[in-house]
ZAMARGU-4260 file (C-alpha; in steps of 0.2 Angstrom, whole numbers, plus 5000, padded with zeros to 4 digits):
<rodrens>
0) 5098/5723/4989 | 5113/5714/4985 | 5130/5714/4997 | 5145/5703/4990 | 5154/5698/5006
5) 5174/5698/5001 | 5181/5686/5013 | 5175/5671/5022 | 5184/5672/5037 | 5181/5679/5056
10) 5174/5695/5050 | 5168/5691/5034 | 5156/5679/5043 | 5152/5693/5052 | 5147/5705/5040
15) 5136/5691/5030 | 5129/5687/5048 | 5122/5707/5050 | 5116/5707/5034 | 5107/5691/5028
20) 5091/5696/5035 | 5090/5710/5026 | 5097/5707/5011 | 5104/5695/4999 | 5121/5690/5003
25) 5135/5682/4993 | 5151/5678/5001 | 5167/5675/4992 | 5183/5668/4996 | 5196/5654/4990
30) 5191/5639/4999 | 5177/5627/4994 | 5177/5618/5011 | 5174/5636/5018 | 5161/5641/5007
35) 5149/5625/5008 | 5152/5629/5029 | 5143/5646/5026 | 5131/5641/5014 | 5123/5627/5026
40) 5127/5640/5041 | 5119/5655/5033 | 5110/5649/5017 | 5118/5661/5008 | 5125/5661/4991
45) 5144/5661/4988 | 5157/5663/4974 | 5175/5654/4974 | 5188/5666/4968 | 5206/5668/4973
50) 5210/5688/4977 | 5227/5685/4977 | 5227/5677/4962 | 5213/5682/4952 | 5205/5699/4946
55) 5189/5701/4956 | 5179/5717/4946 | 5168/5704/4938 | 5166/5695/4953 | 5160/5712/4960
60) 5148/5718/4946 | 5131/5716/4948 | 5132/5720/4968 | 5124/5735/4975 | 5139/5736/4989
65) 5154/5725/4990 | 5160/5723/5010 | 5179/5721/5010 | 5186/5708/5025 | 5202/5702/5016
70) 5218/5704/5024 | 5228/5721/5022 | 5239/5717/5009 | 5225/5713/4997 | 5215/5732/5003
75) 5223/5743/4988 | 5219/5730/4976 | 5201/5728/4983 | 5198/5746/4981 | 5205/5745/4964
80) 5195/5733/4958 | 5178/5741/4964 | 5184/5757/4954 | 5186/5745/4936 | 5168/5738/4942
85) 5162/5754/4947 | 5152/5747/4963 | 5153/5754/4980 | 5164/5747/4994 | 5165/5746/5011
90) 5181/5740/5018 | 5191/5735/5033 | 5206/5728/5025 | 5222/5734/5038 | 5231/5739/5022
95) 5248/5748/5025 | 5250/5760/5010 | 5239/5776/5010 | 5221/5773/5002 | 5221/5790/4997
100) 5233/5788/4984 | 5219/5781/4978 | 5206/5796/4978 | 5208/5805/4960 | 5205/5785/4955
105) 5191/5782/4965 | 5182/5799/4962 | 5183/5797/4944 | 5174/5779/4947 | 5160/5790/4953
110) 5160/5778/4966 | 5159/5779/4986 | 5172/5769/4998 | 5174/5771/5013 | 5191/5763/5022
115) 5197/5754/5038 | 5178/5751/5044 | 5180/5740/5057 | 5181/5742/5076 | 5198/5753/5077
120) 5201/5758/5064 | 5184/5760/5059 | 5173/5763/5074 | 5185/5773/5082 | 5185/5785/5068
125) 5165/5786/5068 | 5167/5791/5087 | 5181/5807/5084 | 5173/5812/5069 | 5156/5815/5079
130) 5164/5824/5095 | 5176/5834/5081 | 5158/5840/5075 | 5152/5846/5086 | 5166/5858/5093
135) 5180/5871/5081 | 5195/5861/5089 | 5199/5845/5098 | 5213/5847/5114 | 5217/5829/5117
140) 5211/5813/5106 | 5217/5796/5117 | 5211/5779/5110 | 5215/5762/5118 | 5208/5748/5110
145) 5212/5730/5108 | 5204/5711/5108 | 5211/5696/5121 | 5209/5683/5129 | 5197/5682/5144
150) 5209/5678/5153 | 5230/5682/5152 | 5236/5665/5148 | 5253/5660/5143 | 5265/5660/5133
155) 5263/5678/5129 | 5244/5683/5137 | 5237/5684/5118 | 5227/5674/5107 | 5223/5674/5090
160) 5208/5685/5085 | 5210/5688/5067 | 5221/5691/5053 | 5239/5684/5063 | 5249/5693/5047
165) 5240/5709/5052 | 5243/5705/5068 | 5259/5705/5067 | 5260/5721/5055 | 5257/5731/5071
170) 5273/5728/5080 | 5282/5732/5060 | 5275/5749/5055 | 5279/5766/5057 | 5268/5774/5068
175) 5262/5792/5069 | 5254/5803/5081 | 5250/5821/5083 | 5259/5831/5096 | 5257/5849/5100
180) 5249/5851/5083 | 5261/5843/5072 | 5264/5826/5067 | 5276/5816/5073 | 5283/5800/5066
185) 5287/5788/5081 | 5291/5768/5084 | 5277/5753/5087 | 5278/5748/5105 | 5283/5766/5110
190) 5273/5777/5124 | 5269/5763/5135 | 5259/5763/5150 | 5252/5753/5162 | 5233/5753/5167
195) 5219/5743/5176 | 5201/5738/5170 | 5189/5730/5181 | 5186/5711/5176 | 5202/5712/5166
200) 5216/5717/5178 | 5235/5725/5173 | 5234/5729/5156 | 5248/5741/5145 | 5245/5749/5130
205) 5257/5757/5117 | 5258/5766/5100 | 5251/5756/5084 | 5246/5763/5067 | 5230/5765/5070
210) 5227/5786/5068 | 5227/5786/5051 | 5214/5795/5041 | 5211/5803/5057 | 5227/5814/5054
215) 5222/5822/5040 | 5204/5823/5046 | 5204/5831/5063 | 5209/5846/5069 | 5219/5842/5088
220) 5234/5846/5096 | 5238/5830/5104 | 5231/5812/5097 | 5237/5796/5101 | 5230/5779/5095
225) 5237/5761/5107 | 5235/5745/5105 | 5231/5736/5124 | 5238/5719/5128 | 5240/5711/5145
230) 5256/5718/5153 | 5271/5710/5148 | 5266/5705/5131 | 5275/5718/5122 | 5293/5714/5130
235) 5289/5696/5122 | 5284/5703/5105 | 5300/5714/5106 | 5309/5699/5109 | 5304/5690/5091
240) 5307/5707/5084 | 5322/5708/5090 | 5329/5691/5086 | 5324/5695/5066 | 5307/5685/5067
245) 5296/5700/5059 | 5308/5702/5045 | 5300/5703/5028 | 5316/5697/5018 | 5315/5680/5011
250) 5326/5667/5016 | 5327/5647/5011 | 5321/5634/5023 | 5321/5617/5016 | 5322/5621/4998
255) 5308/5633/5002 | 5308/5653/5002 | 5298/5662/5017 | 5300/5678/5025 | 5302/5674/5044
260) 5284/5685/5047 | 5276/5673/5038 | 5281/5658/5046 | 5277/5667/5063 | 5261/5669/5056
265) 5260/5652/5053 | 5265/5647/5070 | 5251/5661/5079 | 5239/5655/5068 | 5242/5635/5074
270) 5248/5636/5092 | 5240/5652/5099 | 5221/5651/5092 | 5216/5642/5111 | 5197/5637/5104
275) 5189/5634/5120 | 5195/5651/5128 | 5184/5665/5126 | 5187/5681/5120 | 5184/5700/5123
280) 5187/5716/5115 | 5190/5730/5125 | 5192/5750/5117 | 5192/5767/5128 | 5193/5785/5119
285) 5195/5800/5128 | 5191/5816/5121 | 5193/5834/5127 | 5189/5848/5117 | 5199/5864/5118
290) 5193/5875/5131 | 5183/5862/5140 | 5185/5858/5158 | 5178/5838/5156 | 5182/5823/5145
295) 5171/5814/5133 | 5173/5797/5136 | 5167/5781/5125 | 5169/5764/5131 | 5163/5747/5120
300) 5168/5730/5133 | 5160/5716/5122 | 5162/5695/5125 | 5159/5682/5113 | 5144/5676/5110
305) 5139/5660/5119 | 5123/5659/5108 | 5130/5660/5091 | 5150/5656/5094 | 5156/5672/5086
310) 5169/5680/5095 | 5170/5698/5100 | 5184/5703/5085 | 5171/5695/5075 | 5155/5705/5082
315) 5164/5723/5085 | 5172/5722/5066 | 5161/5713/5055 | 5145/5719/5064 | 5154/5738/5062
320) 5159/5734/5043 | 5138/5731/5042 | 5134/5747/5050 | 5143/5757/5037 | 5136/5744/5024
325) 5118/5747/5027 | 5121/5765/5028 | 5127/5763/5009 | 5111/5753/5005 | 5100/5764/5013
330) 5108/5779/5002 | 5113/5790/5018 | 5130/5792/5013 | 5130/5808/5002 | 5147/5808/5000
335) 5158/5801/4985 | 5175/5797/4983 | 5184/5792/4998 | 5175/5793/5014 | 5181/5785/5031
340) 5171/5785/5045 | 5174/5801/5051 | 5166/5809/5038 | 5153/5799/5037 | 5148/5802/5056
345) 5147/5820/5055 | 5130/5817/5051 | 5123/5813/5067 | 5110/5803/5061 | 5123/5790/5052
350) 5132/5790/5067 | 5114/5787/5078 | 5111/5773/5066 | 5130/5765/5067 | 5127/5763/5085
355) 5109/5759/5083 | 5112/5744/5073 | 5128/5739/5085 | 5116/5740/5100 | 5104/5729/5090
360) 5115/5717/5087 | 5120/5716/5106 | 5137/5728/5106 | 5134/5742/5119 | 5145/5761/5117
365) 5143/5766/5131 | 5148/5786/5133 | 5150/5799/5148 | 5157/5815/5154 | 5170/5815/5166
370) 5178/5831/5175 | 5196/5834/5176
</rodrens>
């Protein structure tokens, strides 16, 4: 079968990584130097095309599944352009705009697509959609996820792990939640608190954007999704929000207009990537369903790789992307139109093979029931 790879960085290596063997892979992505990198790495075939530039439906006819790792503010335009080339897509851009706006459009394509495929959102999903399934109603939905450092290093206990524009994106958008059965419209950065993990230490977590399809797709009273950090690192992002560095308006530098996001962006990106420290990514989802007197609890603690050099954002979303992927090109997703993960694990035999695959590739889930 043949997978088109949209993005040829962190994740995008990923995905090509997982799937190689079994397929025939083609990457693309805007830069040449980066392309002849994966072709000698992976003797895979790769196109040059600029997605923010170019249209990319006749890069993607001819593929039996498009995988989409480009950064968020190219994800509508990805799923637009699989509708014009009518070819399936499986995507983990962080977009912010709702993809189903997109649904009458992507039904009429006849097409499948299934959104935010990565570790949270993405694998997170897959996991509340299997537990919702097997009960009428869900009482309490908690997920914590996040990827650091090994190690809390200054200046803010953080390195870079991918997308840093996505990154930052987290401490920008709205955030919702459900509470008591409705949904609520809260701040990022909001309901912190403070926690321990063995072989990590102090960690906080606080509300992101990270529910999602989730809120439409789950029946709970109360759901919550947190991004963890080291503790202290959110009064240091509050500090650059504060002081206007996350603001999106332009202004002129040097004869040049930026928006200040971007060149915080650029400054993550170059002073904050730390190559030679190691990281981890570390998720915990708590599930009870209504009338229940324990707590489902999943757990995925993954390292990067010493073998291969891929990093654990790389492993827990590219490698997730490729789950979803193969499940496409194996023809078990029935569904058409939109369909994020938790739809799709319903089935407990896609969601067996999701995990599968992950334990395959070295990522244990690990899951339990705990009594309250």
């Amino acid at each position: 079968m043949r997978v088109l790879v949209l993005g040829g960085g962190m994740v995008g290596e990923g995905i090509a990584f997982a799937l190689k063997n079994e397929n025939e892979v083609t990457i693309a992505d805007y830069s040449t130097e980066k392309l002849q990198r994966l072709k000698k790495k992976l003797g895979i075939d790769t196109i040059k095309v600029d997605a923010f530039k170019e249209p990319l439906a006749p890069v993607m006819k001819g593929f039996d599944v498009v995988s989409g790792a480009l950064p968020g503010r190219l994800g509508m335009k990805v799923i637009r352009e699989a509708c014009k080339a009518k070819v399936d897509l499986v995507d983990n851009s962080f977009m912010e705009e709702d993809f189903y706006n997109l649904e009458k459009e992507v039904s009429n394509a006849g097409i499948t697509v299934v959104p935010d495929a990565g570790i949270a959102p993405g694998l997170s999903n897959a996991i509340v959609g299997r537990v919702a399934a097997e009960y009428e109603f869900l009482e309490n939905v908690d997920i914590k996820v996040g990827g650091l450092p090994e190690k809390n290093i200054p200046p803010i206990g953080y390195k870079i792990v991918f997308s840093p524009i996505d990154t930052l994106d987290e401490f920008t958008r709205k955030v919702q939640i459900i509470k008591d059965g409705k949904i609520v419209d809260t701040e990022p950065g909001e309901g912190l608190e403070y926690f321990f993990v063995n072989g990590l230490g102090s960690l906080e977590a606080f509300y992101t954007n990270g529910l999602r399809s989730l809120l439409r797709n789950i029946k709970v009273k109360n759901m919550v999704e947190k991004t963890v950090r080291y503790r202290g690192h959110i009064d240091k992002m509050n500090f650059l929000k504060e002081i206007g560095m996350m603001g999106e308006t332009r202004i002129e530098v040097g004869g040049a207009e930026v928006t200040p996001k971007e060149v915080l962006a650029s400054v993550f990106l170059k002073n904050l990537s730390f190559p030679d420290v190691r990281d981890i990514l570390y998720m915990e989802i708590r599930i009870i369903p209504a009338g229940r007197k324990d707590e489902v609890v999943y757990t995925v603690f993954d390292k990067e790789d010493p073998n291969t050099g891929y990093t654990a954002m790389t492993r827990t979303t590219g490698f997730t992307n490729a789950a979803f992927t193969r499940l496409m090109l194996k023809g078990m997703i029935k569904e058409k139109g939109l369909a994020p993960p938790e739809i799709i694990a319903k089935d407990v035999k896609n969601f067996n093979e999701v995990l599968d695959f992950l334990g395959k590739m070295g990522i244990a889930v690990s899951t339990s029931k705990n009594a309250r």
